[in-house]
C-alpha positions in Angstrom: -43.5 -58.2 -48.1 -43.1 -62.0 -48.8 -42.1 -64.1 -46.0 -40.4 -67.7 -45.8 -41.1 -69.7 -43.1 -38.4 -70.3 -40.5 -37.2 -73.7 -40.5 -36.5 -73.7 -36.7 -40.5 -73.7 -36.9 -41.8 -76.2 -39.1 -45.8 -76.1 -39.5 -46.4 -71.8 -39.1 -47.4 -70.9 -42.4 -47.3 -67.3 -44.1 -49.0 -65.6 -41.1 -47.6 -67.8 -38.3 -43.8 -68.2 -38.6 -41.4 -65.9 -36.3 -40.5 -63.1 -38.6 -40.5 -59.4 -39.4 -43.2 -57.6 -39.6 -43.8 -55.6 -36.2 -43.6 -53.5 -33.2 -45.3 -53.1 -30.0 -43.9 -49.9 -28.4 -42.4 -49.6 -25.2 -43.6 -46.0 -25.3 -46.6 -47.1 -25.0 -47.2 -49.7 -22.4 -48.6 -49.7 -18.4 -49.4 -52.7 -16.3 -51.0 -52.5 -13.1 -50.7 -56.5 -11.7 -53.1 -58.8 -10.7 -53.0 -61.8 -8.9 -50.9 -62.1 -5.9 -46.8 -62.1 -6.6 -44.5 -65.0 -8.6 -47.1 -67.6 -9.8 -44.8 -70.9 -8.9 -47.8 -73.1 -10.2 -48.1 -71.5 -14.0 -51.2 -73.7 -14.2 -49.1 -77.1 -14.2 -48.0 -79.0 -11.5 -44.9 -79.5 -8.7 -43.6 -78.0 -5.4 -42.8 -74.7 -6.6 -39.1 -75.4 -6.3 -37.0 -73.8 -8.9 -35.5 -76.4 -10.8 -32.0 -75.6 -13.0 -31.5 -76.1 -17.2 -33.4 -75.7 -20.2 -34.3 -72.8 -23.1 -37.0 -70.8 -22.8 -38.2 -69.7 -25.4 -40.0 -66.1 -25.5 -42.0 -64.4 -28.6 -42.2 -60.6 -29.1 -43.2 -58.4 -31.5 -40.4 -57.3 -32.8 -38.9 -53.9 -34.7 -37.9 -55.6 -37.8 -34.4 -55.5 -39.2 -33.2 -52.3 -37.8 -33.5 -53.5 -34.1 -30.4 -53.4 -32.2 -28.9 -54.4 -29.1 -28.2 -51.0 -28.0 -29.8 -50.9 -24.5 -29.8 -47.0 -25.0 -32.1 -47.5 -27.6 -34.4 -49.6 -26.0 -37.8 -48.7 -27.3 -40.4 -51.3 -28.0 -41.0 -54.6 -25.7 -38.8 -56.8 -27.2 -36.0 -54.4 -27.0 -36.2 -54.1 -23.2 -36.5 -57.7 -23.1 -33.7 -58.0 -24.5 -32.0 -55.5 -22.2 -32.5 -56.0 -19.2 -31.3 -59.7 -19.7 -27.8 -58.2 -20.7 -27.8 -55.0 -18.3 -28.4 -53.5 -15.4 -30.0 -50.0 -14.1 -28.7 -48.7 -10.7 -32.7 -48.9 -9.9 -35.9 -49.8 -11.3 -39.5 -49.8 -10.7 -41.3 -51.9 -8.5 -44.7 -53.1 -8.8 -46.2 -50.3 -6.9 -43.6 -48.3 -9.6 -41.2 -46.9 -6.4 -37.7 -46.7 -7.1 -35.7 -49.8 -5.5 -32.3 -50.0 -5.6 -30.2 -52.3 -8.2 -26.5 -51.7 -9.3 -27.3 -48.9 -6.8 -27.2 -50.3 -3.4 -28.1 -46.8 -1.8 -28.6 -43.4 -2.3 -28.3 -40.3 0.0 -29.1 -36.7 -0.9 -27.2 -33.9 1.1 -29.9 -31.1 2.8 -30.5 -29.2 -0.5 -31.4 -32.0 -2.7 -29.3 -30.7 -5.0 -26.0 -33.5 -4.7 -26.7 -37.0 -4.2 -24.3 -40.0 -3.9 -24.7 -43.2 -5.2 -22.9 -46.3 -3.8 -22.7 -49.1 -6.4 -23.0 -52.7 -5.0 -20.2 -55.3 -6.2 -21.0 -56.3 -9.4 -18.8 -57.4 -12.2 -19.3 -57.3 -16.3 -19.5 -60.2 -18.3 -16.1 -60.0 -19.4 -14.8 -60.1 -15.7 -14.1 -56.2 -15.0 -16.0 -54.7 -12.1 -19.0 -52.2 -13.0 -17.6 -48.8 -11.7 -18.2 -45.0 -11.1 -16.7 -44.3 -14.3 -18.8 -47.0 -16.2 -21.7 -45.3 -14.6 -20.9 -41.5 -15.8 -20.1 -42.9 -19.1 -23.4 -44.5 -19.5 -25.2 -41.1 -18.4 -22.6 -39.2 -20.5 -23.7 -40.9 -23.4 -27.2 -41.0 -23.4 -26.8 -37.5 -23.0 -25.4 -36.4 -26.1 -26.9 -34.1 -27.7 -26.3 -35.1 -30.7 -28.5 -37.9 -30.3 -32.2 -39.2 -29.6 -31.6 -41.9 -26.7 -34.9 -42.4 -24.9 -33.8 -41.6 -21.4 -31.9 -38.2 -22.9 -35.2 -35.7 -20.8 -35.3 -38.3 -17.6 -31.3 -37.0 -17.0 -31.4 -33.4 -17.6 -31.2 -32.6 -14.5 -28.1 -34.2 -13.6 -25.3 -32.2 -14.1 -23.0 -34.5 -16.2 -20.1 -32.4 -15.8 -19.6 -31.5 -12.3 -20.8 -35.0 -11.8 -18.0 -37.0 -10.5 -16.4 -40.4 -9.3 -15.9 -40.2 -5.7 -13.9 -43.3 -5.7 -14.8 -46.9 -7.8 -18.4 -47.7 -6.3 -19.2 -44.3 -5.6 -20.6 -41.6 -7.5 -21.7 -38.0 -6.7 -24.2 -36.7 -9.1 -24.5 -33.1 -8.8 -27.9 -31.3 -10.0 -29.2 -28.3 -11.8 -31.8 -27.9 -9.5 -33.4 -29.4 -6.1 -34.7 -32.9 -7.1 -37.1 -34.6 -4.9 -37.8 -37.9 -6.8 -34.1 -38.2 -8.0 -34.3 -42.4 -7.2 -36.6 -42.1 -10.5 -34.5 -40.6 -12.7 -32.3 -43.7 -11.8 -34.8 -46.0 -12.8 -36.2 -44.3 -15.8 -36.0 -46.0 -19.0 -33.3 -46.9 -21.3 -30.8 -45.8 -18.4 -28.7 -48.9 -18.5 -25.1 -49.2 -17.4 -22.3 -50.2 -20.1 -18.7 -50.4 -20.0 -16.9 -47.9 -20.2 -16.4 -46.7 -24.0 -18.8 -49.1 -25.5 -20.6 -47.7 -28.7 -21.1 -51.3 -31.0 -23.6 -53.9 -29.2 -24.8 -56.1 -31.9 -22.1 -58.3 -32.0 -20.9 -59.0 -29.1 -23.0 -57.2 -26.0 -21.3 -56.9 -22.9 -23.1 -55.8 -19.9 -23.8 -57.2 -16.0 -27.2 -58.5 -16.4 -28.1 -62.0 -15.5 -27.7 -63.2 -19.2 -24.6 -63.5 -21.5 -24.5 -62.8 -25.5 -24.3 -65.6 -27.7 -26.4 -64.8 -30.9 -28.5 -61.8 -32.3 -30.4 -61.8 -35.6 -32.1 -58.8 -35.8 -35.8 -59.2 -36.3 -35.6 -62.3 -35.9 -34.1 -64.1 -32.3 -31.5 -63.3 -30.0 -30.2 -66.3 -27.8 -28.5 -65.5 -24.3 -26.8 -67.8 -22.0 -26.9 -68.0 -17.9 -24.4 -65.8 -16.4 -23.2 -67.6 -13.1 -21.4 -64.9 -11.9 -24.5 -62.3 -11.9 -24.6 -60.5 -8.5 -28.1 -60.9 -7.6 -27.6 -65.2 -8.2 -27.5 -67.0 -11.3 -30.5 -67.3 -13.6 -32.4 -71.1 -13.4 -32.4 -71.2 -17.1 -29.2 -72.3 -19.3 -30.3 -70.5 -21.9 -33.0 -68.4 -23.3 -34.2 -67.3 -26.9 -36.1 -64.2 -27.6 -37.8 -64.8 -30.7 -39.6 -62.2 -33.0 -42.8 -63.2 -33.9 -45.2 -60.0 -35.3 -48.6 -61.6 -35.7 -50.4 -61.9 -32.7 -52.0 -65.2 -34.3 -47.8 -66.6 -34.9 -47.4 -66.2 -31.2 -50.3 -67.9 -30.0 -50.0 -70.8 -32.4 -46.5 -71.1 -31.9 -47.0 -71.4 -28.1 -49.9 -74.0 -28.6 -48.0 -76.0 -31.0 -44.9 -75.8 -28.4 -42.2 -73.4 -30.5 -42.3 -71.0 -28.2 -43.3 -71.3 -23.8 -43.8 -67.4 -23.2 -46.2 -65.5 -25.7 -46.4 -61.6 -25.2 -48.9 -59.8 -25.7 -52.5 -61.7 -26.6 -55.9 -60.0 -27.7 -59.0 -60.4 -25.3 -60.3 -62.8 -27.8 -57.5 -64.7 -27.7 -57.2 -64.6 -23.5 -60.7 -65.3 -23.2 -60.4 -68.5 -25.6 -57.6 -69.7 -23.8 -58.3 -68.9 -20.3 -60.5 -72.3 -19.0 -59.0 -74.5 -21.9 -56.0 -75.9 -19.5 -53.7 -76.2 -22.3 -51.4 -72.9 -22.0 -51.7 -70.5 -19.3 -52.9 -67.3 -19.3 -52.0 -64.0 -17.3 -54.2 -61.6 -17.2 -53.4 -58.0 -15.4 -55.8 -55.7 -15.0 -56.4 -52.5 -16.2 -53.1 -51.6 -17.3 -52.0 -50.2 -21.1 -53.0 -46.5 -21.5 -55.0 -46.7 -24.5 -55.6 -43.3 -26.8 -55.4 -41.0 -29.5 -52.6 -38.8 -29.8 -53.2 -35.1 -31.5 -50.4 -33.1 -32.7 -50.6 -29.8 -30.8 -48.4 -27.9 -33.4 -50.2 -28.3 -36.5 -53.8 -27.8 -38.2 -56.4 -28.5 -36.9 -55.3 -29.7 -33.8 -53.3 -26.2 -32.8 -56.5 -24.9 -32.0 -57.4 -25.8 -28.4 -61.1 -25.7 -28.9 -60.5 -29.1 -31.5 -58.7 -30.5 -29.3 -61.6 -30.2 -26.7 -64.3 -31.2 -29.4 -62.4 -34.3 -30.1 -62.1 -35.3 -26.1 -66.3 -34.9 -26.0 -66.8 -37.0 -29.6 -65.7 -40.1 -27.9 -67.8 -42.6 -26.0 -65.3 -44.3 -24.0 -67.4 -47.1 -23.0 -68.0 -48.3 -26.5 -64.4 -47.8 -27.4 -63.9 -50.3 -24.3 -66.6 -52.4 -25.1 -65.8 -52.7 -28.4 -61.8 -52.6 -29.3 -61.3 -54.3 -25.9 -64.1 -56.4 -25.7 -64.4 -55.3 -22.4 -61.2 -56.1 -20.8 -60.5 -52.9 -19.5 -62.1 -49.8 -18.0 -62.6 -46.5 -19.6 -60.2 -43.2 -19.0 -60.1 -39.6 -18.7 -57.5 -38.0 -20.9 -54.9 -38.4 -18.6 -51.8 -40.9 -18.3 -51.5 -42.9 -14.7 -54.9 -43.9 -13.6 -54.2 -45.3 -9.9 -50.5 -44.2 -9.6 -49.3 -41.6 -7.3 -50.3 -37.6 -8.2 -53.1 -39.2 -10.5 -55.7 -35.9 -10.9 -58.5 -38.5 -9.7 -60.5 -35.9 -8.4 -61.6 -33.8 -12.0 -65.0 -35.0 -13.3 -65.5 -38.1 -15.7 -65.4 -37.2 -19.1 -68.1 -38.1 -21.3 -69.8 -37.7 -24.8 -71.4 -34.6 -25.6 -72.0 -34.4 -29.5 -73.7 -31.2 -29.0 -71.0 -29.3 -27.2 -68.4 -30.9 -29.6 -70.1 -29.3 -32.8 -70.5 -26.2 -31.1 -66.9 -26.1 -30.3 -65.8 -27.1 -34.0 -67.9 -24.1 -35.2 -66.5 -21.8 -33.1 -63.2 -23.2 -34.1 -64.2 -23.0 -37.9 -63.8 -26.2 -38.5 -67.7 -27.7 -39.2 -66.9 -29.7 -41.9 -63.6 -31.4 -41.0 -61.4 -34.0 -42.2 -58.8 -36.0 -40.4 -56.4 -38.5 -41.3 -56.4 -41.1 -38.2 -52.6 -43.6 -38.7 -53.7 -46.6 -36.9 -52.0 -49.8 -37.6 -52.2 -53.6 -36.4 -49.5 -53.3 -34.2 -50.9 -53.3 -31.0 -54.4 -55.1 -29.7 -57.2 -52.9 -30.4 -55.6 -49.9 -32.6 -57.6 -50.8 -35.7 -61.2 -51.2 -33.6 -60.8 -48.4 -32.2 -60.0 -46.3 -35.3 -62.9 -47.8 -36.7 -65.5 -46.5 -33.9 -64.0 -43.4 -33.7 -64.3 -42.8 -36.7 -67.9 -43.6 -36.9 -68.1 -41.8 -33.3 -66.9 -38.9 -35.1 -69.0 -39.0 -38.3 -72.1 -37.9 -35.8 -70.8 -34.8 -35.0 -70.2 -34.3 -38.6 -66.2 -34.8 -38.6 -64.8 -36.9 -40.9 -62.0 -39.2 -40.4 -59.9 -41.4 -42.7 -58.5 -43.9 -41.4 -54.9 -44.6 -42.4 -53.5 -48.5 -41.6 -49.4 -48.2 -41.4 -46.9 -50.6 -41.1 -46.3 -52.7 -38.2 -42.5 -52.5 -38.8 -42.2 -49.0 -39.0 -45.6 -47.8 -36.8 -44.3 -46.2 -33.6 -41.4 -44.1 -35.6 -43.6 -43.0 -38.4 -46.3 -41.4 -35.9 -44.0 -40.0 -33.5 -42.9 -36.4 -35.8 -45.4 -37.4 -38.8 -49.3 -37.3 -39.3 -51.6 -35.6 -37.1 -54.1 -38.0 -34.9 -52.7 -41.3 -34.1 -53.7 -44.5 -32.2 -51.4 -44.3 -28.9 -50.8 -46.2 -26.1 -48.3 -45.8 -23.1 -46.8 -47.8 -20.6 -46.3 -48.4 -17.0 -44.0 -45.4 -14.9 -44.5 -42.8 -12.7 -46.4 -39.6 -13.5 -43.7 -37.4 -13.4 -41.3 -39.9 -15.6 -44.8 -39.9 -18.1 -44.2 -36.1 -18.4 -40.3 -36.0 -18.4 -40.2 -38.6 -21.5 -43.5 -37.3 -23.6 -44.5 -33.8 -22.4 -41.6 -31.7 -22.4 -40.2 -29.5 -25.0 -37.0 -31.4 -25.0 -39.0 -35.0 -24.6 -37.5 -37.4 -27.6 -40.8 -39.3 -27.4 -43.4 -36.4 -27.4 -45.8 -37.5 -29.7 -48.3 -34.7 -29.3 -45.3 -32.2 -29.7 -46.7 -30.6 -26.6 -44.0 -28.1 -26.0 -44.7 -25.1 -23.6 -41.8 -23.4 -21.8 -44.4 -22.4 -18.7 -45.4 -26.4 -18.4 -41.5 -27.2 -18.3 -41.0 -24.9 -15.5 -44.1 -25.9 -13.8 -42.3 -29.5 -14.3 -39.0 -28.3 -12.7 -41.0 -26.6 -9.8 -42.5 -30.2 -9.0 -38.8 -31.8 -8.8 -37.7 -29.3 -6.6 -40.4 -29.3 -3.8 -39.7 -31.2 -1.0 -42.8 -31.1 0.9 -44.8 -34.1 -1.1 -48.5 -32.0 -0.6 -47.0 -29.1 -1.9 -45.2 -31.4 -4.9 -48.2 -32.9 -5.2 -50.1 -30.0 -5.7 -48.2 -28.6 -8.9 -48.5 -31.8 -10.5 -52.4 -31.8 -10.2 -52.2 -28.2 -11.9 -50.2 -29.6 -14.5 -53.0 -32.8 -15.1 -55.8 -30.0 -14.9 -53.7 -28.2 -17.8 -53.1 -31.5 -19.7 -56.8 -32.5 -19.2 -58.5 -29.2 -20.4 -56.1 -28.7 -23.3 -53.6 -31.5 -24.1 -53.0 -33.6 -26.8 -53.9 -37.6 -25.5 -57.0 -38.5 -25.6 -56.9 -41.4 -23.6 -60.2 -43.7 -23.8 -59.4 -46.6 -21.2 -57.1 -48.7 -19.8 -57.3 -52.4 -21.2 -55.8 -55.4 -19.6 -52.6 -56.8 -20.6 -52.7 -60.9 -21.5 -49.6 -62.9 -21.7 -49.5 -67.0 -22.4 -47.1 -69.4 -21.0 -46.4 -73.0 -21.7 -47.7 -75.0 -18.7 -44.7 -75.9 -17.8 -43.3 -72.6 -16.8 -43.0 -71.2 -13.5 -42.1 -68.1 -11.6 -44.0 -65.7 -14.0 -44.1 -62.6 -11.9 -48.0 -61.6 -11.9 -48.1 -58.6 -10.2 -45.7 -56.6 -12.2 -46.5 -54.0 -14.6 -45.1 -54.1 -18.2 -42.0 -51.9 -18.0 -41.1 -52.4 -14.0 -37.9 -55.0 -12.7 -40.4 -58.0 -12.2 -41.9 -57.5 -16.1 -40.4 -60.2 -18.5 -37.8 -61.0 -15.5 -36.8 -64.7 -17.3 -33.8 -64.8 -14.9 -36.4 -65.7 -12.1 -38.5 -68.3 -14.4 -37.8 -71.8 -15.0 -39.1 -75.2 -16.2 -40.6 -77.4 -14.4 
């Protein structure tokens, strides 16, 4: 692909203007925070005071020219971004990743857990007209067609959409399919933004009741947004802010040094560590937060046989994939999503490299002499290094892998159906919203194609137990399942770096990627 430099950023040559060439999934990212809360200081200087005016600039990897502004959509980082500066969820994760109330001002379940009613606070759309009941149902209605893919689609299955109803204009009773515990999740779960009733187009002129308004959007290249000073929660500090696309890890960095950009997301350890005592930009380092792994497809050769499957969890040596694709910035894993977060199976033993037992299990499984495809690609920090010593990880136990480099534009769509071992990584949310959106048979991001009726039910069970032991309990069987037989083989978690002009302030640093504080510019400004 040949690439012309934008003008808007004059000096970032072939590999370090803003342009197409990316993605960093969504589906893929978890931050566990550091630090303690909204960092006023940003490594500059001043009272902390939020001060009004001025663009802020923001670079993401971006999704090329088929990104869109449909919040319903909303896949990769920049997309969500993007979102959740036009709209609004009726609740969202906090940092600990709890369900707190947004549109939503309250919920209340009746004694079955089966009916719940949501009261909407006063909140208006950017073209003046109240957000509603019916806006709501509309906006669940339509992410759950089933005629299309929408993220969020397996998160709302268990609302009934049709028996759902408006009570009156802020009030709306959902009615289930089944007992639902956790049902405040389900409100927060991904991609379930609120629109205006009967809006389908969203590129050109986007219309929500977030804390930003529409004025631009080129896609793969910058959308520009405008303080709304009517938003409920209080109007944003900025006047404006530009989210720019900018692929190469390299472009973001230089274009935040060189002072094109003030927020770069998404930095390599390299580049955090580099950066970290210079004083010029500010780093912000949280700990121990993507989900890095290896996703096998469960429903094809040769990883339909469970005994691979296993062989390929004891060829890895976590600690030198840690070591060595994430220099260190992270710890290692256990082949399961959510280390820290509520349910976690903390309690099953460490995971470690046995070569002998993985050849063992290979000849057993007929498969001594094995070749893999790996599809890795550049897109996110580490993928490439970590094909790379898995692959020589895997050569020792006589397995051998070829490692296939795909395109940055295209990566996170191309692995999800095609292929057969992929680099993976996952993002901040609760257990059971990991499981709704990747591990059920009617999961539109299930990248292992794990699909067994008995886990969905085992799923369902889980929602409908009250007592929290008891809930807890199935969703520890379910880990011990996923752990012994499924299809992520997750190495580590690896800390997530973000740069910020110096200048900036009210950087939230103890919010995981994906959660209401994450990328939350309507609470930053410049100092």
């Amino acid at each position: 692909m040949n690439h012309t430099p934008d003008s808007r950023f004059p000096g970032l040559g072939r590999r370090g203007f803003l342009a197409v060439s990316g993605a960093a999934g969504l589906g893929a990212l978890a931050l566990t925070g550091c630090g303690s809360g909204t960092d006023t200081a940003a490594g500059g200087t001043g009272d902390g005071k939020p001060k009004r005016g001025g663009r802020l600039r923001a670079a993401f990897a971006g999704g090329g020219a088929s990104e869109t502004l449909d919040p319903h959509l909303a896949n990769l980082f920049a997309d969500v971004a993007r979102a959740k500066a036009l709209f609004d969820k009726l609740a969202d994760y906090g940092a600990d990743l709890s369900a707190e109330p947004r549109l939503a001002s309250g919920w209340e379940p009746n004694a079955g857990l089966d009916r719940w009613k949501v009261t909407l606070r006063k909140a208006a759309f950017h073209d003046g007209r109240p957000v509603t009941a019916k806006d709501v149902l509309y906006s669940y209605r339509r992410i759950a067609d089933p005629k299309k893919a929408f993220r969020a689609k397996a998160s709302l299955e268990p609302i009934d959409l049709t028996a759902s109803r408006a009570v009156d204009e802020r009030t709306v009773e959902f009615v289930l399919k089944r007992p639902t515990a956790e049902f405040p999740n389900v409100l927060a779960t991904f991609g379930a933004y609120i629109v205006p009733e009967g809006a389908e187009e969203f590129d050109e002129k986007a219309v929500g009741s977030g804390p930003f308004r529409f004025v631009s959007f080129a896609p793969g290249r910058s959308a520009v947004f405008k303080r709304n000073p009517d938003y409920w929660e209080g109007a944003p500090h900025l006047d404006e802010l530009e989210i720019v696309v900018a692929n190469e890890e390299s472009a973001r960095i230089n274009a935040l040094l060189g002072g094109q950009v003030e927020y770069a997301h998404e930095l390599n350890p390299t580049t955090g560590r580099t950066h970290e005592r210079s004083g010029q930009i500010r780093i912000v380092r949280l700990r121990n937060s993507a989900m890095q792994s290896f996703a096998m497809k469960t429903d094809r050769k040769p990883f339909d046989d469970p005994r691979v499957r296993e062989a390929f969890f004891l060829i890895a040596d976590r600690e030198e994939l840690v070591q060595g694709a994430l220099s260190g910035a992270g710890e290692i894993g256990n082949d399961l999503f959510g280390k820290g977060y509520e349910y976690y199976a903390d309690g099953l033993p460490q995971r470690e490299q046995d070569l002998g037992r993985a050849k063992s299990l290979l000849k057993k499984a007929g498969a001594e002499d094995l070749t893999v495809t790996l599809d890795t690609s550049p897109v996110a920090a580490g993928f490439t290094e970590a094909a790379s010593i898995f692959r020589d990880q895997a050569a020792e136990a006589g397995v051998t892998i070829k490692v296939r480099t795909g395109s940055k534009d295209s990566y996170w769509r191309d692995i999800l159906d095609g292929g057969t071992l992929c680099s993976y990584r996952s993002g901040a949310m609760p257990i059971e919203t990991h499981i709704s959106q990747r591990l059920l048979t009617g999961s539109t991001t299930n990248a292992t194609h794990w699909k067994h009726q008995d886990f969905d039910a085992l799923y369902q069970q889980a929602q409908s137990t009250k007592d929290k032991k008891a809930r807890a309990a199935v969703y520890q069987r379910m880990q011990r399942r996923l752990y012994a037989e499924g299809g992520f083989l997750v190495w580590g978690f690896a800390d997530w770096i973000l740069g910020t002009a110096k200048n900036v302030r009210g950087v939230e640093t103890d919010a995981p990627a994906n959660s209401l504080d994450w990328a939350r510019f309507d609470k930053v400004w410049l100092a």
